[in-house]
N, C-alpha and C positions, 0 to 999 in steps of 0.2 A: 874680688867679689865674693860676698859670703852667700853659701846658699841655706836656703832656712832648712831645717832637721823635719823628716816626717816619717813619724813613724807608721809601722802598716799594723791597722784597727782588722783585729779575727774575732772572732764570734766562736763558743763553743756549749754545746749542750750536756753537760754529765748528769747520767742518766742509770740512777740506783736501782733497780730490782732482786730482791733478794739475797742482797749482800753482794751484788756483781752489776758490773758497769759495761753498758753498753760503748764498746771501741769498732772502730773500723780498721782494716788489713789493707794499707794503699802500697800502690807501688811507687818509689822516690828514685831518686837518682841511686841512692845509699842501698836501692834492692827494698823487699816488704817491709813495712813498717806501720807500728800502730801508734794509733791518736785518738782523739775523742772526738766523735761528731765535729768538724770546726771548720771553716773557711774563711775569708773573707769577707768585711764590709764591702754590701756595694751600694754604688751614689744611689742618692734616693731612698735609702732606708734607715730605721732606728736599730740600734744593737738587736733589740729586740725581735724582729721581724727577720733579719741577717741570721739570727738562731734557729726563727720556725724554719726558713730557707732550707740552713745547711743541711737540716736533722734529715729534712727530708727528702733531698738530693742524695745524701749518703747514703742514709740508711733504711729510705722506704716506708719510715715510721710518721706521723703525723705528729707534732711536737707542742705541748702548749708550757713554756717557762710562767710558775710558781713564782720565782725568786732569782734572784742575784746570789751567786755564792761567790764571786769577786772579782776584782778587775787587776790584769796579769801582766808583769812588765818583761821581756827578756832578751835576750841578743842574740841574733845568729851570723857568725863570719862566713860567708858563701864563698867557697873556692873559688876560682877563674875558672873555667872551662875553654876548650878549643873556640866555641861561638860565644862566650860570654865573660865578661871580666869579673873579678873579685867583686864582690859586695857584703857591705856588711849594715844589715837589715836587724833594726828594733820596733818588734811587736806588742804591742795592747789586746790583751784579750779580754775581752766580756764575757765572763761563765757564769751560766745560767742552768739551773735544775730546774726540775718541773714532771709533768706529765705527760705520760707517752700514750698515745691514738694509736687508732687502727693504720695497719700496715699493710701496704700501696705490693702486692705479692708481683704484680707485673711491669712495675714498676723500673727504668733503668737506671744501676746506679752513678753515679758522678763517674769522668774518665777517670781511672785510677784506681778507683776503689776495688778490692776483690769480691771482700763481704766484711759482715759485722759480726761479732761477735762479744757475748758478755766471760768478763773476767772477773774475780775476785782483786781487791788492795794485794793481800798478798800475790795472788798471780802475778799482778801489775809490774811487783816491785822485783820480781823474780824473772821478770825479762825488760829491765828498765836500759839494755843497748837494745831492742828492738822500738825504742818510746822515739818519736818522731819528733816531738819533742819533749825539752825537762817540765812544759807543764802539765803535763796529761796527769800526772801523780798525783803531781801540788792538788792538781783541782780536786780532782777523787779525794784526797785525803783531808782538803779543808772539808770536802763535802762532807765527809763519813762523820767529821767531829761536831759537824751540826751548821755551820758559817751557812748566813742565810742575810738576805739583805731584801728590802723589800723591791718591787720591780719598780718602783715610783721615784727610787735614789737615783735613776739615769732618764733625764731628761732629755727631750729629741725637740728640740725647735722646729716650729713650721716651715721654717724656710729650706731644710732641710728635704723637704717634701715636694717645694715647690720652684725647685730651682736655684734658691737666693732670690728669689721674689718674695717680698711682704707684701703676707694677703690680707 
């Protein structure tokens, strides 16, 4: 029996001010580690909306994505663990720039998260075994060169919305 291949759809926000990028400091299996604003799709929603979400579950910040700055393919081989077996898990990311809103100060943030902080490219690359994952760079650095796509390139069907119902 074949099973069909699915890979797991994330969402991330990279987020430039003044030459530094808004990251978050989570806690992993691996110990702290940083990442870009990012989580998961979840049912019910367009990449888009999965962005405004995550920005600001992590980071307290209000999020309004500009642009598409690209769609991210990668592999991760999951050790086994004592309660969990080996997996080996391929991501799709939708990275999204854009504008940052007023920030939620009372706000709490996602379990894991410690805090956020903005970095420079080069900082980035200067602690790339603390990067949670190999995209957090990529995307900074398409970002920095300009890659920009407009929000209109990803389409979200109705049905999407609605269940699988056509309304």
């Amino acid at each position: 029996m074949n099973t069909r291949w699915k890979p797991s759809v994330t969402v991330a926000g990279i987020i430039e001010k003044e030459g530094r990028y808004l990251l978050v400091e989570e806690h992993t299996p691996k110990g702290l580690m940083l990442n870009n604003p990012a989580g998961h799709l979840d049912p019910g929603e367009s990449p888009l909306q999965g962005c405004i979400r995550e920005v600001l579950e992590e980071t307290a910040f209000h999020f309004t994505p500009t642009a598409l700055v690209g769609i991210y393919l990668s592999r991760f081989l999951k050790p086994a663990t004592p309660d969990d077996p080996d997996e080996d898990i391929t991501y799709v990311r939708f990275a999204f720039t854009g504008a940052l809103g007023p920030f939620e100060p009372s706000r709490q943030l996602d379990t894991g998260i410690v805090r956020t902080l903005w970095m420079s490219l080069e900082e980035m690359r200067q602690s790339h075994e603390r990067h949670r994952s190999r995209l957090l760079i990529q995307c900074a650095e398409d970002h920095a060169k300009g890659i920009r796509f407009p929000l209109e390139t990803i389409y979200t069907d109705a049905t999407v919305f609605t269940g699988g119902v056509v309304p």
